[in-house]
C-alpha positions in Angstrom: 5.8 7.0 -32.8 3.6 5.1 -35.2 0.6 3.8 -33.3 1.7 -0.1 -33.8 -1.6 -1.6 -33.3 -1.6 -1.8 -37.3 1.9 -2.0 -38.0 2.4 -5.3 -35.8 1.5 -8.1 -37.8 -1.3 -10.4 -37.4 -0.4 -13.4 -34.9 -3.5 -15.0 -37.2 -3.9 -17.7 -34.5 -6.5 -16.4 -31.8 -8.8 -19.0 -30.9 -12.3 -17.9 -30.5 -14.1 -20.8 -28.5 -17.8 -21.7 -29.3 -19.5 -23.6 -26.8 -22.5 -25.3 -28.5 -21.9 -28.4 -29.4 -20.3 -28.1 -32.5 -16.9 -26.2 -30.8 -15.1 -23.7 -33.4 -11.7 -22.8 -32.4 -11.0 -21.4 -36.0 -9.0 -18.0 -36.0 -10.7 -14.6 -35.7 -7.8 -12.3 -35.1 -8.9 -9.3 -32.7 -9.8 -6.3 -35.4 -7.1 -3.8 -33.9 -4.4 -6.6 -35.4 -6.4 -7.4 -38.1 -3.7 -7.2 -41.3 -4.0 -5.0 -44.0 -4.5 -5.4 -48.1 -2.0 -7.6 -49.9 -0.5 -4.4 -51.6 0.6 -3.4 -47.8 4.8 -4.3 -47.8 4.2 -6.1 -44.0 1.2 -8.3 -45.7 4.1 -8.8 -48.6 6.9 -9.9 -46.1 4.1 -12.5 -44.2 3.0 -13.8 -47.7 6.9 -14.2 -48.5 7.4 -16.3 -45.0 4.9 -18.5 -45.9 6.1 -19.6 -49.3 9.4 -19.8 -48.2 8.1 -22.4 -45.6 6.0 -24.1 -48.4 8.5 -24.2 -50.9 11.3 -25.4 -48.6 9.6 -28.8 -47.0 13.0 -30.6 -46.6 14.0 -27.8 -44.6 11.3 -27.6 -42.0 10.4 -30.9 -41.8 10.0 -32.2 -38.3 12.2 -35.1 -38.5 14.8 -33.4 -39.5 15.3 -31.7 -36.5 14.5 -34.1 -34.2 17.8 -35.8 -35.2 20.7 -34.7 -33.1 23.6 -35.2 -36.1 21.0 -33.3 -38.6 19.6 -30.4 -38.1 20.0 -28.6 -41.1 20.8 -24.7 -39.1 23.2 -23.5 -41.7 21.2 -24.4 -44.7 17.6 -23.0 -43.4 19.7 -19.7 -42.6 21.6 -19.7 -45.7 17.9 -19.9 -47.7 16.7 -17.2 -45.9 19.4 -15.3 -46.2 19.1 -15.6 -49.9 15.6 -14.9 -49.6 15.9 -11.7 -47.9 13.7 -12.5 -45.1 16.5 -11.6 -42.6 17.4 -8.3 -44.3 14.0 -7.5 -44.3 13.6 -8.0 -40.6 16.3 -5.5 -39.8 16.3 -2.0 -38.8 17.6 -0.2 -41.9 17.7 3.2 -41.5 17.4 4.3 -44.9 13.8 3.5 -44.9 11.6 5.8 -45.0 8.0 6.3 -43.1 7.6 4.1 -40.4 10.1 3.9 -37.5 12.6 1.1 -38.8 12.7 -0.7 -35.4 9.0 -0.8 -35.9 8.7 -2.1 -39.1 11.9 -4.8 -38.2 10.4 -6.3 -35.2 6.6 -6.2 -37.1 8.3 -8.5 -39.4 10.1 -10.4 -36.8 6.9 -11.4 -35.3 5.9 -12.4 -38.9 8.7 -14.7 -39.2 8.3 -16.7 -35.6 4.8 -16.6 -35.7 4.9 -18.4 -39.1 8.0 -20.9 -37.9 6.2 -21.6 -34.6 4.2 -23.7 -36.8 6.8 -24.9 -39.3 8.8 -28.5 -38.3 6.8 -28.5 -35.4 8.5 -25.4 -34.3 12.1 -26.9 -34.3 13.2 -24.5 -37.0 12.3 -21.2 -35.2 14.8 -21.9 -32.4 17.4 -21.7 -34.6 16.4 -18.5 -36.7 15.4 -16.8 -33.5 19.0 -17.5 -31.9 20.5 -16.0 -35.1 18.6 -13.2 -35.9 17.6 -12.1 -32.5 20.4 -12.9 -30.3 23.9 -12.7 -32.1 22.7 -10.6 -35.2 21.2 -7.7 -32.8 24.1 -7.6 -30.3 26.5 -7.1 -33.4 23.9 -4.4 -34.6 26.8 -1.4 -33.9 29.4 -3.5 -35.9 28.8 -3.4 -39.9 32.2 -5.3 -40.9 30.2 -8.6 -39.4 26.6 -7.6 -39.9 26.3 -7.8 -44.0 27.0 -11.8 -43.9 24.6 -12.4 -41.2 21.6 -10.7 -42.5 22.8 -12.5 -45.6 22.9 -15.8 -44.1 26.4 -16.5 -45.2 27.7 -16.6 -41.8 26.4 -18.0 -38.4 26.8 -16.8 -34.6 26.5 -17.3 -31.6 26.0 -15.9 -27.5 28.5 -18.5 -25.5 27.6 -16.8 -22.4 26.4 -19.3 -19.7 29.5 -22.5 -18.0 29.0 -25.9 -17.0 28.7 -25.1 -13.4 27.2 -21.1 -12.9 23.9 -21.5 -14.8 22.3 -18.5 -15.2 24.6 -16.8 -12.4 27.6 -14.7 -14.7 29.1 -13.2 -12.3 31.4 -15.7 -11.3 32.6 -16.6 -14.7 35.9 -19.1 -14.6 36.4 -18.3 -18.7 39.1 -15.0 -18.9 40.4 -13.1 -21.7 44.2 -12.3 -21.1 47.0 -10.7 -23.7 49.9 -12.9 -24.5 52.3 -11.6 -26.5 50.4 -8.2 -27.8 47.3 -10.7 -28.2 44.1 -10.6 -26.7 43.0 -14.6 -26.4 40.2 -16.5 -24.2 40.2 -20.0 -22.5 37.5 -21.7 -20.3 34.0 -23.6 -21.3 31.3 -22.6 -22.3 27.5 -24.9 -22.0 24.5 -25.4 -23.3 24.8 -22.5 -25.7 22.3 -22.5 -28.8 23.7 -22.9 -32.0 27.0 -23.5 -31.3 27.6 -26.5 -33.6 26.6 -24.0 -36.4 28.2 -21.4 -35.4 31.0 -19.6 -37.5 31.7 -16.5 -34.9 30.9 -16.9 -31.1 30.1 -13.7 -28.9 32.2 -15.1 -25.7 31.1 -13.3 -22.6 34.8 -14.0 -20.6 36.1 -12.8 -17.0 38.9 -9.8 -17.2 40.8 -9.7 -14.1 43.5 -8.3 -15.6 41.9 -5.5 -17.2 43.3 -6.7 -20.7 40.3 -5.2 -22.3 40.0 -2.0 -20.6 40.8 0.5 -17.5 38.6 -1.5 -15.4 38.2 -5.2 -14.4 35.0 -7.6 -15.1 33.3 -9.4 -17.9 33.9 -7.8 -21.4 31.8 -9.5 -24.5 34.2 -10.7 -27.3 34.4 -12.1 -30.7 36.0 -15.2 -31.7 36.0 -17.1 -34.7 35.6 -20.7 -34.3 37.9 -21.5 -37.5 39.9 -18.6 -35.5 41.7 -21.9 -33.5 41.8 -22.9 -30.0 38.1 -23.7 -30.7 36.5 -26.8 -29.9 32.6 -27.2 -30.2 30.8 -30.5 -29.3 26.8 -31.0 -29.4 25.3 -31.8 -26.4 22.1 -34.2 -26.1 19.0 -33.3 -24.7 15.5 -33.9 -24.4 14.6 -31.1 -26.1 16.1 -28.6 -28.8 17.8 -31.7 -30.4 21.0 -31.3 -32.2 20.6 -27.3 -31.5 23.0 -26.6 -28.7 26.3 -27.7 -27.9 29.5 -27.1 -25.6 32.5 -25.0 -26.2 35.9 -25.2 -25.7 37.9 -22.2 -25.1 41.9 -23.0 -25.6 44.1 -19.4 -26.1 41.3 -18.8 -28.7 42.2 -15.4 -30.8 39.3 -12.5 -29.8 38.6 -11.3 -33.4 37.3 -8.1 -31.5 36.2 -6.5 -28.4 32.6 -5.5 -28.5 32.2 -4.4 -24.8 35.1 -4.2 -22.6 35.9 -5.4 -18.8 33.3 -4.2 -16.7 30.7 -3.3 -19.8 30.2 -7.1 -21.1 27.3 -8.2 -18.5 26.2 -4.3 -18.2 25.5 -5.2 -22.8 24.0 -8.4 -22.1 22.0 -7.0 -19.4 20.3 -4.5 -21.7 20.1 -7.1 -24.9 17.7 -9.7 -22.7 15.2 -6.8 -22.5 14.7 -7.6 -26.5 15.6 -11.3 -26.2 13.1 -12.2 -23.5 10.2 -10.3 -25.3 10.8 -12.3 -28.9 11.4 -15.5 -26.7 7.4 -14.7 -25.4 6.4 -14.1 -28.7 7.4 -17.5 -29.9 6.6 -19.3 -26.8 3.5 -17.8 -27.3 3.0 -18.9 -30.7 3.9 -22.7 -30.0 1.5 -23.0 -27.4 -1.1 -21.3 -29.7 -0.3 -24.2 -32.3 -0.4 -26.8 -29.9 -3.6 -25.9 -28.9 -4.7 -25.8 -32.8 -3.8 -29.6 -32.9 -5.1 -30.8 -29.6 -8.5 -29.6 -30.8 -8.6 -30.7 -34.1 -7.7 -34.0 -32.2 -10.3 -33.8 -29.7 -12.4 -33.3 -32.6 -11.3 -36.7 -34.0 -11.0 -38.6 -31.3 -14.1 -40.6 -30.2 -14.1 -42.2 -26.2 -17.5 -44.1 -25.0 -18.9 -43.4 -28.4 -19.0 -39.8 -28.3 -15.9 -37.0 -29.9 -14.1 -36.0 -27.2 -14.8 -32.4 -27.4 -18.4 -33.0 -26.6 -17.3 -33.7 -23.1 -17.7 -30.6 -20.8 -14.8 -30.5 -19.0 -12.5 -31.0 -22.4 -14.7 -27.5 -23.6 -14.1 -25.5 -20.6 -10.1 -27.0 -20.7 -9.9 -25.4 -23.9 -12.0 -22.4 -23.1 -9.1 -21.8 -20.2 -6.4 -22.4 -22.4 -7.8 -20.4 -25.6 -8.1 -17.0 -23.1 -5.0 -17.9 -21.6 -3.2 -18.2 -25.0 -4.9 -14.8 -26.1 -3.8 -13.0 -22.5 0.0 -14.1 -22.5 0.3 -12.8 -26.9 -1.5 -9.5 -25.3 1.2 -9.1 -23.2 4.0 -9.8 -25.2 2.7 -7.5 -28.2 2.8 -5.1 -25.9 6.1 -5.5 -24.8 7.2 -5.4 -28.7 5.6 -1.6 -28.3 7.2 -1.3 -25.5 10.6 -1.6 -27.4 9.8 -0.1 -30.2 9.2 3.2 -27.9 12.5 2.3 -26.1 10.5 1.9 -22.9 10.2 -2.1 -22.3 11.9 -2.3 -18.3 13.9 -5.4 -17.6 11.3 -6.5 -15.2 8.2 -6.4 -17.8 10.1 -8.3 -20.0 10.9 -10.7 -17.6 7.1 -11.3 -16.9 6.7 -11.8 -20.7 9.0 -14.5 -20.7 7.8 -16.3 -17.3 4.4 -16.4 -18.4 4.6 -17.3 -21.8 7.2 -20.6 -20.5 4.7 -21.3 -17.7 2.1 -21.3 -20.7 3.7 -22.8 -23.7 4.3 -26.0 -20.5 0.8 -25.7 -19.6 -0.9 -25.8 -23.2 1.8 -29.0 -24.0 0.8 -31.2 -20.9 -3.0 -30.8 -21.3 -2.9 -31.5 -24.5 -0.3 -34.4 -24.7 -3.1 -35.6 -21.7 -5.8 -35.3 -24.5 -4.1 -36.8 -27.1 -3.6 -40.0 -24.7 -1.1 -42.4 -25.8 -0.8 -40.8 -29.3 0.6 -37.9 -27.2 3.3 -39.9 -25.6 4.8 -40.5 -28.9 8.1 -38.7 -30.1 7.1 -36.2 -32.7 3.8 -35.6 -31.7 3.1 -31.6 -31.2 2.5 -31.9 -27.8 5.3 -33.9 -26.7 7.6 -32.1 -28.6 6.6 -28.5 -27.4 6.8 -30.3 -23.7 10.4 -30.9 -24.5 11.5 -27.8 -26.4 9.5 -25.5 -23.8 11.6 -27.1 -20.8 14.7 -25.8 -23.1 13.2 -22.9 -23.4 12.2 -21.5 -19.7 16.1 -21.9 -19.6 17.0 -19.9 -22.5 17.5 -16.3 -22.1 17.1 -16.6 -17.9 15.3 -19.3 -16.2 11.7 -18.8 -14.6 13.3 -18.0 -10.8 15.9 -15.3 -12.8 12.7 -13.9 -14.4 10.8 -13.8 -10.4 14.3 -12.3 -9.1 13.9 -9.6 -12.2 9.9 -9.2 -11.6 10.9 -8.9 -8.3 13.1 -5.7 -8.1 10.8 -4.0 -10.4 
């Protein structure tokens, strides 16, 4: 394996605290992530992110996304499809040198990393969900890959229902065959991306082994234009306009992608990667809430003095800056992890708990130091408070991630 310390891309976000009196929380990425020349392709594919973010300000702009009827999913997907940012973050095989997976998930980080900080974040829930979530758990099916990586078609995982949460065992949607047909009814909830969404990956009940020899959740594929689909957003304090509930009525299954008693077993084995990415990103929010909240206590003045020069605001953001550096630490090396096909369930499980317990953390002190500026809708601190209650629930929820820690 390629040692990854230099083929992992620079987060370019650690905060190095200086506690005279003049506090510098500039960058100084640690020198084992440090990235290479320009002429290096992973320096060329970060350069690319960042003037595709600059030269698309209508798509990543903040307000955008904060209005439920708005967000513009499809067309930031369909851009960087176009741009071949997507493609580029894949695991193509007929590369040569480094280990594909490596240099995918290298540029994965690149991307999030760079959209943590675009549209105050909004943005990167949506390409994460794509690329991450449905795009990978279609990896071993090329008929559907090439307009995803091409960002001509959307998807989506409609796994979780209105009343089981993060419990799938007891799913009430079931795929049955009617007529020679395999079809799937039931309702699906708060799934990301389903108003965008042109194919669903519907996780459904198969009591009677319609699927397969045995019984149990299978993983489907169902077109929304397919019929018997009905997809409504749902509003929410957080991740606005980005998730929605599904309606499952005799709905076609396009394909079956794991059969009964091999759906959950697939899903099961997907979070690993999931959960890790989800850290990274987490992890990267918080890191550029943290930018903000001290270029505001920098600003801000109370009883005629900035508020950074206050010594309990310095050792605040002294706490939060190691903190910030110790949670990406963790999750970089969960990327290595998966690149050497050895991340368990259970370490990626304390990626994602810490990095939602930190990405909450970082957002309340700060919205506390921004004072009633931070209370506003659209500030970076109120906003990450919002999205990062969405996200402790996305991909598991902090107590599934303790049960998961928990057996090891």
């Amino acid at each position: 394996m390629t040692d990854t310390r230099t083929s992992l891309p620079n987060p370019g976000l650690d905060l190095d605290l200086d506690l005279d009196v003049d506090v510098d929380l500039d960058p100084d990425p640690d020198p084992d992530l440090r990235r290479e020349p320009a002429s290096n392709p992973d320096q060329d594919y970060a350069d690319r992110v960042v003037a595709f973010i600059d030269a698309h300000p209508g798509l990543v702009a903040a307000e955008r996304w904060e209005e439920p009827a708005t967000p513009p999913v499809r067309e930031l997907i369909a851009a960087l499809g176009a741009a071949g940012l997507l493609r580029d973050a894949w695991p193509d095989k007929g590369r040569v040198g480094r280990s594909p997976l490596c240099l995918a998930l290298g540029r994965a980080i690149q991307l999030h990393t760079a959209f943590a900080r675009a549209g105050n974040g909004a943005p990167g829930a949506a390409v994460l969900t794509h690329l991450e979530v449905g795009t990978r758990l279609l990896a071993h099916h090329p008929a559907h890959l090439d307009g995803l990586l091409d960002g001509t078609t959307t998807i989506s995982l409609a796994a979780t229902e209105p009343d089981g949460g993060s419990d799938l065992a007891g799913l009430s949607t079931t795929v049955r065959r009617v007529d020679g047909r395999l079809t799937v009814s039931g309702q699906k909830w708060f799934i990301s991306n389903a108003p965008f969404a042109d194919l669903l990956l519907v996780l459904a009940d198969d009591p009677e082994q319609a699927t397969g020899p045995r019984s149990g959740p299978a993983l489907l594929l169902v077109a929304v234009a397919g019929g018997g689909v009905r997809v409504e957003s749902l509003a929410g304090s957080g991740h606005t306009g980005l998730t929605g509930s599904i309606v499952l009525d005799d709905a076609p299954v396009l394909e079956v992608l794991a059969p009964a008693g091999q759906g959950l077993l697939t899903l099961m084995r997907h979070w690993i990667h999931e959960r890790v990415m989800l850290s990274v990103r987490m992890t990267e929010i918080a890191a550029a809430v943290l930018d903000d909240a001290v270029a505001g206590a920098r600003r801000r003045r109370t009883f005629g003095a900035p508020l950074l020069t206050n010594q309990h605001v310095r050792f605040l953001l002294a706490e939060l800056s190691a903190e910030v550096s110790e949670v990406r630490s963790a999750a970089l090396q969960g990327v290595r992890l998966l690149v050497e096909g050895s991340c368990t369930a259970a370490y990626a499980a304390m990626c994602k708990y810490r990095a939602s317990v930190l990405l909450r953390r970082v957002a309340d002190e700060s919205l506390q130091l921004a004072g009633a500026d931070g209370y506003r809708t659209g500030h970076p601190a109120e906003r990450a408070l919002r999205d990062g209650l969405g996200l402790a629930l996305a991909g598991g929820t902090d107590e599934l991630m303790l049960m998961q820690i928990g057996r090891g």
